[in-house]
C-alpha positions as CSV (number, residue, x, y, z in Angstrom):
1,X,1.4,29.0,-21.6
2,X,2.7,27.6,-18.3
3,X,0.4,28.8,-16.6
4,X,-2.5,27.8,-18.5
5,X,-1.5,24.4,-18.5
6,X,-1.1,24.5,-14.6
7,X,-4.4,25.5,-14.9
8,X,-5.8,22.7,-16.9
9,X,-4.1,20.0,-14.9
10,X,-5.3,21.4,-11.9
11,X,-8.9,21.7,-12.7
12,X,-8.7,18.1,-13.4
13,X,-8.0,16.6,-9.7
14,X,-11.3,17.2,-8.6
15,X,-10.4,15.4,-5.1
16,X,-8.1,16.7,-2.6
17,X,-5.0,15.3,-3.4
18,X,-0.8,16.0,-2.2
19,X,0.4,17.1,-5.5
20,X,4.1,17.8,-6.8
21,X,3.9,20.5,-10.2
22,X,7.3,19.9,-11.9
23,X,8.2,22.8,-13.8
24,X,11.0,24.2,-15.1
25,X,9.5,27.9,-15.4
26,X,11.6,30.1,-13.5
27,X,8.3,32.3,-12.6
28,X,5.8,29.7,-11.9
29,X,8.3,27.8,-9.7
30,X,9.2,30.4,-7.7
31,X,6.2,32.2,-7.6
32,X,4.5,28.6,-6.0
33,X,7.5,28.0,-3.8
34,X,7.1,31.1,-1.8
35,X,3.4,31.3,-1.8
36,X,2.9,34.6,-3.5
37,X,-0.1,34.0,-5.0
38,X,-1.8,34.2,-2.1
39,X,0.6,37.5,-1.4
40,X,-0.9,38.9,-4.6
41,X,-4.3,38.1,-3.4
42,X,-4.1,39.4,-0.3
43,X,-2.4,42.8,-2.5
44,X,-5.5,42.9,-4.5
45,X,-3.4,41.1,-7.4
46,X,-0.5,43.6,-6.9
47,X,3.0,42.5,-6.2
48,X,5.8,43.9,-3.9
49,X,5.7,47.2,-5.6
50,X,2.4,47.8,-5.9
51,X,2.3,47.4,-9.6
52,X,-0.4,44.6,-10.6
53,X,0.4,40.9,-11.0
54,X,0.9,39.9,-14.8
55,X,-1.8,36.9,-15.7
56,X,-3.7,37.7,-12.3
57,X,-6.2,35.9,-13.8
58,X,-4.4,32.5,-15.0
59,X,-3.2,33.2,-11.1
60,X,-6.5,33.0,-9.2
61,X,-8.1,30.1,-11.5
62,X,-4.2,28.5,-9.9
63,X,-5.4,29.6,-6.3
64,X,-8.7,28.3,-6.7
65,X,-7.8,24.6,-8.0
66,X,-5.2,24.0,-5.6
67,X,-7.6,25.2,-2.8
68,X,-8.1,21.5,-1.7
69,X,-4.8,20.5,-2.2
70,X,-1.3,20.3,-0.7
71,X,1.1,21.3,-2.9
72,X,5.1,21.2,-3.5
73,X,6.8,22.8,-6.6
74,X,9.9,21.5,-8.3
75,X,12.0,21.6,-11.2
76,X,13.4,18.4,-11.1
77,X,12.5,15.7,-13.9
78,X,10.0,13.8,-13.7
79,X,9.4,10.1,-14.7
80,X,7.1,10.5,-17.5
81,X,9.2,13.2,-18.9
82,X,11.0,11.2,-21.5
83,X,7.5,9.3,-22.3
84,X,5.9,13.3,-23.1
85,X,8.8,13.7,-25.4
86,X,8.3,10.5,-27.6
87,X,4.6,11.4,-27.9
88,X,5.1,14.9,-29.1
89,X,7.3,14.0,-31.5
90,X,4.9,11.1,-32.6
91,X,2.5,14.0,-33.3
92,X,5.0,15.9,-35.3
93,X,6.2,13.1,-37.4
94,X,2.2,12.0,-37.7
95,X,0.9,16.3,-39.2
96,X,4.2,16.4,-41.4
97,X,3.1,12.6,-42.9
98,X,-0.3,14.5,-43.2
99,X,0.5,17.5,-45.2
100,X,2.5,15.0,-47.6
């Protein structure tokens, strides 16, 4: 789900932009902060040991949206992180009013 999100936000800068992705996903931070994406695709989508790259996919759609872009990768908060967590639970205060 991480990555499809990444995804989605990505595909929506449509002009080269210097970009921080704040994630606290172990996978996806690590995998970003040591460029192995472009590893993989290099490897034909197969990691270190030869053995193919789970959500290759998800992974190349990542490659080609941040083609443009300079990129850093963190899991630090971020300001609007408090803000995401008062509007989600908006939305699940506002379907549980609904099914009453």
């Amino acid at each position: 789900m991480v990555l499809i999100a990444l995804v989605r936000a990505l595909e929506r800068v449509e002009e080269p932009a210097s970009l921080r992705v704040f994630t606290r996903c172990g996978y996806v931070l690590h995998s970003l902060q040591n460029h192995r994406p472009v590893q993989w695709f290099k490897n034909e989508w197969k990691n270190a040991k030869g053995k193919p790259v789970h959500n290759a996919e998800l992974w190349e759609r990542v490659l080609q949206a941040m083609d443009l872009h300079i990129y850093t990768a963190t899991d630090q908060e971020h300001s609007y992180r408090e803000w995401m967590q008062l509007e989600m639970e908006k939305k699940i205060k506002e379907k549980r009013n609904a099914v009453q």
